[in-house]
DONU-438847 format. One record per residue (C-alpha): residue number from 1; residue in one letter; x, y, z. Coordinates in nm, 3 decimals, padded with zeros to 5 digits. Example, Ala and Ser with C-alpha at 12.3 -4.5 7.8 and 13.67 -1.06 7.14 Angstrom:
<rs>
+-----+---+---------+---------+---------+
!   k ! r !      xx !      yy !      zz !
+-----+---+---------+---------+---------+
!   1 ! A !  01.230 ! -00.450 !  00.780 !
!   2 ! S !  01.367 ! -00.106 !  00.714 !
+-----+---+---------+---------+---------+
</rs>
This chain:
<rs>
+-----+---+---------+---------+---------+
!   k ! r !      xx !      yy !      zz !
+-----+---+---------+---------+---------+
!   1 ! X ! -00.986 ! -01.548 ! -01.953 !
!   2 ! X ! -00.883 ! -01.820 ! -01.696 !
!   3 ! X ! -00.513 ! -01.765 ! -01.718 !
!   4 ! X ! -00.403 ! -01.757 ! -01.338 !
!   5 ! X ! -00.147 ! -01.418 ! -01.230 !
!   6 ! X !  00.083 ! -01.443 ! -00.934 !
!   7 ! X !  00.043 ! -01.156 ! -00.648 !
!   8 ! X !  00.395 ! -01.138 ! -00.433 !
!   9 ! X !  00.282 ! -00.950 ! -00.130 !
!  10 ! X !  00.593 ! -00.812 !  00.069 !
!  11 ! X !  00.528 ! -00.828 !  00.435 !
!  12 ! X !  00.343 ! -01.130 !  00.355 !
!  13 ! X !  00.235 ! -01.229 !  00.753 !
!  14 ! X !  00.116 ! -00.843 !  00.825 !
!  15 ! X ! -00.201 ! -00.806 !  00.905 !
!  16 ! X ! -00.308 ! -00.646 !  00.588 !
!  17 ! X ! -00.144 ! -00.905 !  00.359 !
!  18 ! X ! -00.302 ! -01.186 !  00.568 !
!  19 ! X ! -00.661 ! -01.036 !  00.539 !
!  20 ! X ! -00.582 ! -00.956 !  00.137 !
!  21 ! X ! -00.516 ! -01.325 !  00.107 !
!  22 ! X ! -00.796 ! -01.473 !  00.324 !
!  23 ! X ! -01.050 ! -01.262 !  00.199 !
!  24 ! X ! -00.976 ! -01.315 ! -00.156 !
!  25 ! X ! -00.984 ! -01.704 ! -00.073 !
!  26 ! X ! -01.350 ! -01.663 !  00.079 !
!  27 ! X ! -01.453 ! -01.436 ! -00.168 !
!  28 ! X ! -01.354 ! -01.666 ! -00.424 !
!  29 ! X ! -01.533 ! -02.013 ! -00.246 !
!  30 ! X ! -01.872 ! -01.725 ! -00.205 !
!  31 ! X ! -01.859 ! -01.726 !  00.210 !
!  32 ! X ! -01.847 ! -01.401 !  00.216 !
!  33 ! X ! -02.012 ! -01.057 ! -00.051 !
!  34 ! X ! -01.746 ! -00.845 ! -00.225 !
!  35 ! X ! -01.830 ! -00.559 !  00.007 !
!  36 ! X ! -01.539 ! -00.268 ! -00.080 !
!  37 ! X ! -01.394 ! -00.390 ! -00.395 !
!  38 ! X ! -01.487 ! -00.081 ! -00.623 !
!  39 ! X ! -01.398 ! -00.337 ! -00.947 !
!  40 ! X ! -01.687 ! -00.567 ! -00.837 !
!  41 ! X ! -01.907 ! -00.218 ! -00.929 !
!  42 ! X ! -02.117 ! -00.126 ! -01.265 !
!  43 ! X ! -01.868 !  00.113 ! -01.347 !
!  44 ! X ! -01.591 ! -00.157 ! -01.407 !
!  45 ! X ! -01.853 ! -00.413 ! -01.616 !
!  46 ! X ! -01.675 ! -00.360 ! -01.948 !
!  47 ! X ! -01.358 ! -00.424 ! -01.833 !
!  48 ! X ! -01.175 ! -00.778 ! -01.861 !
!  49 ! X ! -01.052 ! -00.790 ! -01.551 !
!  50 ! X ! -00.925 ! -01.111 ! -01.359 !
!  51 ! X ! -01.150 ! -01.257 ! -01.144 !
!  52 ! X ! -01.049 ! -01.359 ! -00.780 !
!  53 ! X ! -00.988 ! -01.745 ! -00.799 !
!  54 ! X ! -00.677 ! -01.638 ! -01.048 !
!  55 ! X ! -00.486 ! -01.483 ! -00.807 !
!  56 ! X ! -00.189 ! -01.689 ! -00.717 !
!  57 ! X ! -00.016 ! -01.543 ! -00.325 !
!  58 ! X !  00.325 ! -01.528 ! -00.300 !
!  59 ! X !  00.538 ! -01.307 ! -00.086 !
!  60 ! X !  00.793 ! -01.186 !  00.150 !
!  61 ! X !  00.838 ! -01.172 !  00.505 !
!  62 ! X !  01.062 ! -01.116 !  00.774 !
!  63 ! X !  00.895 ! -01.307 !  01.074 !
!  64 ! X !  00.839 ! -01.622 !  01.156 !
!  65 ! X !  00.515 ! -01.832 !  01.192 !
!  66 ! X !  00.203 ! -01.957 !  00.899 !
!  67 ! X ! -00.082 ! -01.738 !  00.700 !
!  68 ! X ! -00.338 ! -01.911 !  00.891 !
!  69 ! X ! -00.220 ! -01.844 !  01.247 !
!  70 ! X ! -00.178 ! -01.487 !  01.136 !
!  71 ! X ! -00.522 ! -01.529 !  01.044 !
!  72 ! X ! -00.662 ! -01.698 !  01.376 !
!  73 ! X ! -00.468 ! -01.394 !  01.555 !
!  74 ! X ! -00.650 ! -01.166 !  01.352 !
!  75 ! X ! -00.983 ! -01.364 !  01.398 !
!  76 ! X ! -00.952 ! -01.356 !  01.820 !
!  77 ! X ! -00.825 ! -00.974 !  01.790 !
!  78 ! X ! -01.053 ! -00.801 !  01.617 !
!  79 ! X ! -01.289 ! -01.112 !  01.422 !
!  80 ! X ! -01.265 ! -00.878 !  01.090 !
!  81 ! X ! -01.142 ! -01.314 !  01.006 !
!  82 ! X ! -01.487 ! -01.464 !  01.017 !
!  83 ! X ! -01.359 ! -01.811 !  01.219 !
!  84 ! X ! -01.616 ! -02.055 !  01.053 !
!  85 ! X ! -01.480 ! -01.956 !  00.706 !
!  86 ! X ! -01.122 ! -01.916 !  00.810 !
!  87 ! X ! -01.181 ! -02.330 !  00.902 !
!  88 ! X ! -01.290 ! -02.375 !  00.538 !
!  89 ! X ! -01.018 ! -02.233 !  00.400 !
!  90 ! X ! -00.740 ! -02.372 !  00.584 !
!  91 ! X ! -00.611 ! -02.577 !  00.348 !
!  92 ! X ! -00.592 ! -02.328 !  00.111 !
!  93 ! X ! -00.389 ! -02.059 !  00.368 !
!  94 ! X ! -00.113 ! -02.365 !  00.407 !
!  95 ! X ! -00.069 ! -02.425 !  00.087 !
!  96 ! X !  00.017 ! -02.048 !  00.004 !
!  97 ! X !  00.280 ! -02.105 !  00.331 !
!  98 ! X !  00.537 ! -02.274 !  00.085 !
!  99 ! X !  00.543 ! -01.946 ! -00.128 !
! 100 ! X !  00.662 ! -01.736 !  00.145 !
! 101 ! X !  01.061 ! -01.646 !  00.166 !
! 102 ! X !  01.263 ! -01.492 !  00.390 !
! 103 ! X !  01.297 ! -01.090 !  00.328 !
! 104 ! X !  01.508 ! -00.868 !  00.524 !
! 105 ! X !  01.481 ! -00.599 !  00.775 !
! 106 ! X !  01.372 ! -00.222 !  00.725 !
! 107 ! X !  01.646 ! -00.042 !  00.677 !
! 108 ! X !  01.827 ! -00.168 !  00.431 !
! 109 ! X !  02.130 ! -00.230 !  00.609 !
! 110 ! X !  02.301 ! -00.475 !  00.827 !
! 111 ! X !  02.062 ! -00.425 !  01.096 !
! 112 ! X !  01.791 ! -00.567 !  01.365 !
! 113 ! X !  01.501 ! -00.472 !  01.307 !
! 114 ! X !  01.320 ! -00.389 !  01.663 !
! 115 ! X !  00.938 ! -00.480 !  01.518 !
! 116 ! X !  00.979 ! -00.817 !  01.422 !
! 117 ! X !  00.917 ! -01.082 !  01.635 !
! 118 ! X !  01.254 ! -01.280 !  01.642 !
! 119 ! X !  01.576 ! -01.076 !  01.564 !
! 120 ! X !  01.688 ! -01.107 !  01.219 !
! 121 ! X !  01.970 ! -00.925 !  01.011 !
! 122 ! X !  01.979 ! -00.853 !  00.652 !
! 123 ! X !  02.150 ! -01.121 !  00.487 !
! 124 ! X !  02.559 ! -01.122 !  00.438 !
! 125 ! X !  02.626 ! -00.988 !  00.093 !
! 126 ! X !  02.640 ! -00.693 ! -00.136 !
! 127 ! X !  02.336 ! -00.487 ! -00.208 !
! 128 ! X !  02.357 ! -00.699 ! -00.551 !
! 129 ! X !  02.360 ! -00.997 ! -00.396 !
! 130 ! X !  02.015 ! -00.907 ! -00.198 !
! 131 ! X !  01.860 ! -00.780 ! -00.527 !
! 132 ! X !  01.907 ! -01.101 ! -00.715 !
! 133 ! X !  01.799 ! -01.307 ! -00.430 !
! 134 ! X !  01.500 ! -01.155 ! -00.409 !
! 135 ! X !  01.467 ! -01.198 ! -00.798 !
! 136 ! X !  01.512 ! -01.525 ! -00.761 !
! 137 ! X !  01.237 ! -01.612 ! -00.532 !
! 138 ! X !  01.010 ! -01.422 ! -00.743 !
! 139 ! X !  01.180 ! -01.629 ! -01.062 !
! 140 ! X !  01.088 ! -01.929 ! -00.850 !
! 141 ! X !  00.729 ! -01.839 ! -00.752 !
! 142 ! X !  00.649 ! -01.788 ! -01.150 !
! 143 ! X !  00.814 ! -02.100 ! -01.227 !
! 144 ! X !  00.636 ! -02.335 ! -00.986 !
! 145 ! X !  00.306 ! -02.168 ! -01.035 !
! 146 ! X !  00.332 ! -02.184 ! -01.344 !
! 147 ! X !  00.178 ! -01.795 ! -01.386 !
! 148 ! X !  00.287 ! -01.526 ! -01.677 !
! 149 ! X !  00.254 ! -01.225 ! -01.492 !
! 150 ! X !  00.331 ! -01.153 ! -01.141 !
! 151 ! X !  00.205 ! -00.820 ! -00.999 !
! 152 ! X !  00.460 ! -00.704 ! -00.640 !
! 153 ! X !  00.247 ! -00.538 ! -00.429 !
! 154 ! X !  00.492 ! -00.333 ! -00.091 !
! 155 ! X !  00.256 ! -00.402 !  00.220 !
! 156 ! X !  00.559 ! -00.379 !  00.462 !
! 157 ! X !  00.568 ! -00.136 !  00.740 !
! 158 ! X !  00.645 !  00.248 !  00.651 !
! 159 ! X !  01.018 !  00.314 !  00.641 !
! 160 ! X !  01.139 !  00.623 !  00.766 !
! 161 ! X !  01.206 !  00.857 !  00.470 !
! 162 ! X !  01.493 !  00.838 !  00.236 !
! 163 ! X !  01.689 !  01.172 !  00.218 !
! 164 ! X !  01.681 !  01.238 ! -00.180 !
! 165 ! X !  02.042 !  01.287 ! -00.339 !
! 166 ! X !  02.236 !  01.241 ! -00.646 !
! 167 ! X !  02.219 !  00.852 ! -00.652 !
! 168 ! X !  01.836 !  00.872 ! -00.634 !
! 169 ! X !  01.767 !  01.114 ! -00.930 !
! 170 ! X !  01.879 !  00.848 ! -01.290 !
! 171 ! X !  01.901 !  00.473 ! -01.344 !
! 172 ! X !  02.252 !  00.543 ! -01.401 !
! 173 ! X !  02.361 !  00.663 ! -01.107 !
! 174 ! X !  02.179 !  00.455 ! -00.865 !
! 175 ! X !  02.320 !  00.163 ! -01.084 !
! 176 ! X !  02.636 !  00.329 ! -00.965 !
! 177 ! X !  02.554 !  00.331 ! -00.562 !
! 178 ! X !  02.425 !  00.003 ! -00.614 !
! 179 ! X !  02.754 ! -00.164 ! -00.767 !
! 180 ! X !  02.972 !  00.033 ! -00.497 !
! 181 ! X !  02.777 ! -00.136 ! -00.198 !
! 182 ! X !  02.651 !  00.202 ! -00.090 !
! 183 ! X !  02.438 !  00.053 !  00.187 !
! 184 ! X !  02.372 !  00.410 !  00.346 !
! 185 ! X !  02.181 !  00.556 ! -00.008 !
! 186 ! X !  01.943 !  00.294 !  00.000 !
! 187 ! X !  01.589 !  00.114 !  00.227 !
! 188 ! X !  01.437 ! -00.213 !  00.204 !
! 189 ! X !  01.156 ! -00.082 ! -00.023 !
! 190 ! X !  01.389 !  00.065 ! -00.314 !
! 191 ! X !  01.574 ! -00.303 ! -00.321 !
! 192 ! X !  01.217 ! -00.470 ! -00.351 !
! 193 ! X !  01.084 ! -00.213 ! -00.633 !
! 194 ! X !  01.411 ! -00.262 ! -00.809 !
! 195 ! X !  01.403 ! -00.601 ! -00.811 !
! 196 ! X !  01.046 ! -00.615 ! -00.900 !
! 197 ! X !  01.024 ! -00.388 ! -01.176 !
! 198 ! X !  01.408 ! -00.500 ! -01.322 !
! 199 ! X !  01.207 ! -00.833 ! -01.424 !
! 200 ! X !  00.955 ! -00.604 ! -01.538 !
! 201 ! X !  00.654 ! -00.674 ! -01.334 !
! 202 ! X !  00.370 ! -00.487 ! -01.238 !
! 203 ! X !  00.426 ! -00.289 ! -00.893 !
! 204 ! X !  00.255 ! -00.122 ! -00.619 !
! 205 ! X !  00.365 !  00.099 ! -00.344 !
! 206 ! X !  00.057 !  00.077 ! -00.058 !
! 207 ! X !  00.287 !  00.222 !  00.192 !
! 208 ! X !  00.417 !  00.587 !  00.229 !
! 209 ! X !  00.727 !  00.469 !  00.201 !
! 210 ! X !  00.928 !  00.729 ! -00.026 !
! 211 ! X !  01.260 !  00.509 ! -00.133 !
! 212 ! X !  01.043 !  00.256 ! -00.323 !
! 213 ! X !  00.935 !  00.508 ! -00.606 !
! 214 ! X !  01.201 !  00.722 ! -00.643 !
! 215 ! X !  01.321 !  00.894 ! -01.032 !
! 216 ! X !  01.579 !  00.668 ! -01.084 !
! 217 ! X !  01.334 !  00.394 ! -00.995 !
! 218 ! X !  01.048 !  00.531 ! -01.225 !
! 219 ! X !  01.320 !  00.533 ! -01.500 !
! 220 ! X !  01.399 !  00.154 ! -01.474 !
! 221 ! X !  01.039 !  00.097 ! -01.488 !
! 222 ! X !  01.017 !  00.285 ! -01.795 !
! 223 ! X !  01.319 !  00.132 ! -01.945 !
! 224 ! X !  01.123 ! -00.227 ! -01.906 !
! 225 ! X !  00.778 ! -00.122 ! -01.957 !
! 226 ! X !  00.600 ! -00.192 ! -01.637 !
! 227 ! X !  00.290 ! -00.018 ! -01.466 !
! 228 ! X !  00.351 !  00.074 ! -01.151 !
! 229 ! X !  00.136 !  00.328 ! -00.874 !
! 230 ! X !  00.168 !  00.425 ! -00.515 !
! 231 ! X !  00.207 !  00.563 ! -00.283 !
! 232 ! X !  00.021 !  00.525 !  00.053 !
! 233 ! X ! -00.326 !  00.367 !  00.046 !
! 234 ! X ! -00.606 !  00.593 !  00.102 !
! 235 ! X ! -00.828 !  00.442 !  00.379 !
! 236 ! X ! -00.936 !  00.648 !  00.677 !
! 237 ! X ! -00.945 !  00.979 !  00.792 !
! 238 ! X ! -00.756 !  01.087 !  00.436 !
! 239 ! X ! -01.019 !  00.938 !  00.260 !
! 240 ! X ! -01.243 !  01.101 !  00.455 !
! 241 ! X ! -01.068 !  01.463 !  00.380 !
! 242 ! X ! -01.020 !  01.407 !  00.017 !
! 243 ! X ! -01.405 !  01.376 !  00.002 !
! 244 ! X ! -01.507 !  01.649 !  00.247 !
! 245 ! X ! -01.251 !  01.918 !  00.178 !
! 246 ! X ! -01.436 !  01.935 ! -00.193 !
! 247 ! X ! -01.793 !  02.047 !  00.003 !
! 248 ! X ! -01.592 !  02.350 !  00.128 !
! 249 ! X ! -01.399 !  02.467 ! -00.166 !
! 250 ! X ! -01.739 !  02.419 ! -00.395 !
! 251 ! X ! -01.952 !  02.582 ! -00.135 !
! 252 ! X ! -01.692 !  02.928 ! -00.049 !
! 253 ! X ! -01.643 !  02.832 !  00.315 !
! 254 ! X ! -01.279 !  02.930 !  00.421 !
! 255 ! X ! -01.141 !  02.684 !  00.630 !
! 256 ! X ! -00.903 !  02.844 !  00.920 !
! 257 ! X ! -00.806 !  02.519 !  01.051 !
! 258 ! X ! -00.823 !  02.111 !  01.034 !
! 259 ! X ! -00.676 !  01.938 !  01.320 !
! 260 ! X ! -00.680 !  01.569 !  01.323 !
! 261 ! X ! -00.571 !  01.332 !  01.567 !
! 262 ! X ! -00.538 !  00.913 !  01.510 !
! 263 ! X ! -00.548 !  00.652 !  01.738 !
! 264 ! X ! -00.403 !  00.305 !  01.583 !
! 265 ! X ! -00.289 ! -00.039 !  01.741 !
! 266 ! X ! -00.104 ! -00.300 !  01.581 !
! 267 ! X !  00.231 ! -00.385 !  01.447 !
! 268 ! X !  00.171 ! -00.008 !  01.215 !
! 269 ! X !  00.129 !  00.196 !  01.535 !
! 270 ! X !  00.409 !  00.073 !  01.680 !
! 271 ! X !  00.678 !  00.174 !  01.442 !
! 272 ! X !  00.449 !  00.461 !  01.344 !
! 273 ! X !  00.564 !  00.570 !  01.709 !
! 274 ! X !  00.918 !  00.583 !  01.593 !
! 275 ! X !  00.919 !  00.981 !  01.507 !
! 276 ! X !  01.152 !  00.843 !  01.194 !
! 277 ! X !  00.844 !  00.621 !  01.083 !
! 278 ! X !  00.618 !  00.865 !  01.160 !
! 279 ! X !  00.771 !  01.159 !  00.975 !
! 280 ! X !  00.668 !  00.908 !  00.658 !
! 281 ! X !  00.306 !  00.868 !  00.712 !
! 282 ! X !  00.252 !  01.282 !  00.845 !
! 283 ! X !  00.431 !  01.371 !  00.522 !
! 284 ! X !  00.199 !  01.155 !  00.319 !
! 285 ! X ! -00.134 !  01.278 !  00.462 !
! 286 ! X ! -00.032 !  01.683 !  00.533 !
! 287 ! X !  00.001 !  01.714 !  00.146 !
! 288 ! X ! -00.391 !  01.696 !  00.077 !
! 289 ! X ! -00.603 !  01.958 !  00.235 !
! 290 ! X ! -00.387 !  02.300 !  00.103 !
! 291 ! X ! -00.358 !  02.145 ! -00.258 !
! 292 ! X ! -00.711 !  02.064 ! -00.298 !
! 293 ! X ! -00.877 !  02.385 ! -00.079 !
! 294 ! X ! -00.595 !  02.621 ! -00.319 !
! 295 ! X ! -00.472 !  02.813 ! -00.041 !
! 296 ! X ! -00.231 !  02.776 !  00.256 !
! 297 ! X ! -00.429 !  02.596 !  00.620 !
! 298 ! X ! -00.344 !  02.543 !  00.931 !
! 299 ! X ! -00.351 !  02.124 !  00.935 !
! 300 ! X ! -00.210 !  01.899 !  01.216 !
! 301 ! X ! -00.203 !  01.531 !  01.197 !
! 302 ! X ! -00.117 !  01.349 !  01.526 !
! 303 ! X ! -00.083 !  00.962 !  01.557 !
! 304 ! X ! -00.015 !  00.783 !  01.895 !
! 305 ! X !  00.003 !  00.445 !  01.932 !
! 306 ! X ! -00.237 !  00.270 !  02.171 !
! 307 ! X ! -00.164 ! -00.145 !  02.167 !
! 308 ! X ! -00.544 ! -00.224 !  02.290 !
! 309 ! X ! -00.712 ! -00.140 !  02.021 !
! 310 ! X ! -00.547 ! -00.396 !  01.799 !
! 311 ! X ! -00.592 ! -00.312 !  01.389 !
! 312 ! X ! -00.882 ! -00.094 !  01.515 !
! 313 ! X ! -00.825 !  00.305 !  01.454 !
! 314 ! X ! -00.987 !  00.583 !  01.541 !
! 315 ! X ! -00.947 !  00.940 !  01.395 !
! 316 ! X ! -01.125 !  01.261 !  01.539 !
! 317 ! X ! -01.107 !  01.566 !  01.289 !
! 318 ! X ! -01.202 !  01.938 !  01.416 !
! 319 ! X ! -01.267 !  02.157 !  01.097 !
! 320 ! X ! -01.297 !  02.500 !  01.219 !
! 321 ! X ! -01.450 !  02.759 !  00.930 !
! 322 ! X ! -01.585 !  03.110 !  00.800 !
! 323 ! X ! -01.898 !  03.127 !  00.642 !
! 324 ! X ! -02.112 !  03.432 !  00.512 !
! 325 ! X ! -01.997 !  03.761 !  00.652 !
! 326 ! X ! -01.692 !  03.615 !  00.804 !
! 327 ! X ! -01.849 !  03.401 !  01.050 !
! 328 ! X ! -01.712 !  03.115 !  01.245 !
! 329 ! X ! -01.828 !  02.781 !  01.293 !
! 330 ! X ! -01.715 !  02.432 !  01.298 !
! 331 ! X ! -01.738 !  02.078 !  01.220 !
! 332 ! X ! -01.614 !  01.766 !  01.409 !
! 333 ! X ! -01.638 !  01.371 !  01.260 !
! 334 ! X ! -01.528 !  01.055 !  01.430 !
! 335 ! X ! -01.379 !  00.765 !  01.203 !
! 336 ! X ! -01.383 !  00.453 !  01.332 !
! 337 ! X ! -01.269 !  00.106 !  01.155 !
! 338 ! X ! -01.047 ! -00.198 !  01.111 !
! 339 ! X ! -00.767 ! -00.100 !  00.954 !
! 340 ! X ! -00.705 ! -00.409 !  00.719 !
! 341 ! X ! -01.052 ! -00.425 !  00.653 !
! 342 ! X ! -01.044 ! -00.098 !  00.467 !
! 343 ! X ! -00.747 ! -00.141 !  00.310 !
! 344 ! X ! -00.801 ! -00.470 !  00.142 !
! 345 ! X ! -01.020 ! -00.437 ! -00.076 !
! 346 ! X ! -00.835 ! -00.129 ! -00.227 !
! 347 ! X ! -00.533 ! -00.370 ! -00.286 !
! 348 ! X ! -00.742 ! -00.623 ! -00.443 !
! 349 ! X ! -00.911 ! -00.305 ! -00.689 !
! 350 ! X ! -00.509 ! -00.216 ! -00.774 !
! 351 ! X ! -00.382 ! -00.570 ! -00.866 !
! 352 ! X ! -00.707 ! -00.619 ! -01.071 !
! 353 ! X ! -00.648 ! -00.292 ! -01.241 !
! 354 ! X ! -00.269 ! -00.311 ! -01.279 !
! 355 ! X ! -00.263 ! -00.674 ! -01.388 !
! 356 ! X ! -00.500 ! -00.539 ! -01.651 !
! 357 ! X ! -00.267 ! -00.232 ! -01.783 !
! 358 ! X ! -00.011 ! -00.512 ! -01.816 !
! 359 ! X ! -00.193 ! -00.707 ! -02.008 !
! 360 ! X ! -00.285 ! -00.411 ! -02.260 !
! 361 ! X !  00.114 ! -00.358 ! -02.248 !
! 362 ! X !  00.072 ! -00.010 ! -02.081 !
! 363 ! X !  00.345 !  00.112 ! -01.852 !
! 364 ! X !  00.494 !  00.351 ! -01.647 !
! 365 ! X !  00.258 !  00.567 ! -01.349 !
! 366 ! X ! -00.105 !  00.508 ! -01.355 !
! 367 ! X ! -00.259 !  00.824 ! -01.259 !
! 368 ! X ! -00.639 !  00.675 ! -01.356 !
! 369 ! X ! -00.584 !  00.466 ! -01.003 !
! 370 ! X ! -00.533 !  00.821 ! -00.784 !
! 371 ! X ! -00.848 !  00.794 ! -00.574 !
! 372 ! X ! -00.659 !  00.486 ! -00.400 !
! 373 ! X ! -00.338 !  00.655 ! -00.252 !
! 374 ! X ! -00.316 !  00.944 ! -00.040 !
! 375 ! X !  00.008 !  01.080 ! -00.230 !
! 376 ! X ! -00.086 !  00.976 ! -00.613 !
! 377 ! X !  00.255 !  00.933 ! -00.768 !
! 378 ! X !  00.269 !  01.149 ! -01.108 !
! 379 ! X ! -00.085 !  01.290 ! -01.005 !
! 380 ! X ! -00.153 !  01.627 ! -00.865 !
! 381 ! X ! -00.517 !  01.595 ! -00.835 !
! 382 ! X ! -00.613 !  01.538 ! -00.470 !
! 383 ! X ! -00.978 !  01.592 ! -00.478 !
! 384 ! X ! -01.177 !  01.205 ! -00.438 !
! 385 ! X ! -01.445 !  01.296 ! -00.632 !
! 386 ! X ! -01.239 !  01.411 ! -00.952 !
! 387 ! X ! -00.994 !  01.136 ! -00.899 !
! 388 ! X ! -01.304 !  00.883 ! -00.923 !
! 389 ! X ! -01.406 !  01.097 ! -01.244 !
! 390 ! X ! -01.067 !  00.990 ! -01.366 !
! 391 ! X ! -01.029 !  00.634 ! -01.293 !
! 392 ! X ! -01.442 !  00.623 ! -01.470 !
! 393 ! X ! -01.320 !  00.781 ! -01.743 !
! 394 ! X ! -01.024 !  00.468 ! -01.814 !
! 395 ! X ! -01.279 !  00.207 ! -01.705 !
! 396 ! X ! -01.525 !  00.361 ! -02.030 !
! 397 ! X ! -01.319 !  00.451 ! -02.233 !
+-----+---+---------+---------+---------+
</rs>
């Protein structure tokens, strides 16, 4: 197959979307292995799946400034960016410059959002208005690419949480809020997943963002027949638990207690210190410990903010447990990465594997892709290694 597919990354200039972009490039011109992309794997042989030189980037962004500055920034802060292959690429990361629009703050409403670099409002205009001008840059994109499928891919910075009401439960109703201008019932993300999946693409929430998936949402991507997943990528210390907590449950040890603190820099930890923000990403990782152990624990998942350490993170998890005759003992692990780094490849795995169930015409929640999200929408299974199982199982079958 050498048909290309278009990839419209919102919060195209974040860190993650930047390295998702670059890497891809390199990987595609061989200056770097395909080191984390689970698709590359034996498991996934059998499958048609688009290689990386198809992807076409798109996306949407609400500051200022070019993919490969982004991409020098990241080189000098962390140098996750090799430099001698971001130089080969260059041309490449200004080219995909001219595919990048304007999106609009956070919340959803007329206001300034405090994390971007310049101030910048949401645009004048009904919440109809902001939906088809988002439609019609991704109209655009497809056009002047020239692609047949575009997969929308929410990389933006968590939201706080959207309180759930009436307007958020059927199509009809939010159609409803939406044609009364009820700015207050909606965030950023659920205008970008409407958008998205109104034209019928292929979409994925990375981010625990909860507006972006909600029933009504779901419905409208039923009603066109588009795949979509989220939410929440699963790349650090959740990974970590959704692996380990399996040992314990399979082995009898009772676990009194899992305390876990994170450390994270970046343009993340920063609004993850707004407790809004942060109420978001806690609610996304608390979720996985008592549902895969089967019983209630005692869990705690601080995040602080500390600037220095860039899109570095470190996590520190104290697992305190009875074994044989009641007896306690305990377990500590450090986890320390680049953020972006494990993260990206995981994106590339989803729009590889979503383009594909579009392709096949399947639609709807992909369950098959839970071992990638810390909050599997539609999925109750929590446990990694079952999830894998699951995701196997599709690749085979």
């Amino acid at each position: 197959m050498t048909e290309r597919t278009g990839v419209w990354l919102i919060g195209a200039l974040g860190g993650l979307a930047t390295t998702v972009m670059a890497g891809t490039r390199m990987l595609a011109r061989g200056l770097r292995p395909a080191i984390g992309l689970a698709t590359e794997g034996s498991d996934f042989e059998n499958l048609d799946l688009l290689s990386l030189d198809q992807l076409v980037f798109g996306g949407h962004e609400i500051r200022t400034g070019s993919l490969f500055d982004s991409s020098l920034q990241i080189s000098r802060d962390n140098g996750s960016l090799p430099h001698d292959a971001l130089l080969e690429i260059e041309p490449e990361l200004r080219q995909i410059d001219s595919a990048i629009r304007p999106g609009f703050p956070l919340g959803g409403g007329p206001v300034i959002d405090r994390f971007a670099e310049v101030e910048q409002v949401a645009p004048e205009g009904s919440l109809r208005d902001r939906i088809a001008l988002i439609q019609t840059d991704l109209d655009r994109f497809r056009e002047v690419q020239g692609v047949k499928r575009l997969v929308v891919v929410n990389l933006a910075s968590t939201e706080p949480p959207l309180e759930l009401g009436p307007a958020h439960q059927t199509l009809s109703q939010l159609e409803q809020a939406l044609d009364h201008n009820s700015i207050e019932l909606v965030k950023a993300s659920l205008l970008y997943a409407y958008a998205a999946l109104d034209r019928g693409h292929a979409y994925i929430n990375f981010t625990p963002s909860n507006a972006a998936l909600i029933p009504a949402i779901e419905e409208l991507a039923a009603s066109r027949g588009a795949p979509f997943m989220g939410s929440d990528g699963k790349t650090g210390e959740t990974l970590v638990k959704s692996a380990l907590a399996p040992m314990f449950k399979h082995r009898a040890l009772r676990v009194l207690s899992w305390q876990g603190y994170n450390l994270l820099g970046d343009r993340d930890g920063e609004v993850l210190s707004e407790p809004d923000n942060l109420r978001s990403k806690v609610e996304s990782k608390d979720g996985v410990l008592p549902s895969i152990l089967g019983y209630p624990v005692h869990t705690h998942v601080g995040i602080d903010y500390v600037p220095s350490l860039k899109d570095l993170k470190t996590a520190w998890d104290f697992i305190h447990f009875q074994g044989f005759l009641g007896h306690p003992m305990s377990m500590q692990f450090t986890w320390q990465g680049c953020d972006a780094v494990l993260a990206a490849p995981i994106v590339l795995d989803l729009i590889r594997l979503v383009e594909l169930a579009a392709r096949r015409g399947e639609s709807g929640p992909q369950p098959h892709l839970a071992c990638f999200f810390k909050r599997p929408h539609g999925c109750g299974e929590h446990d990694l290694h079952r999830q894998w199982q699951q995701l196997v199982a599709y690749a085979r079958r």
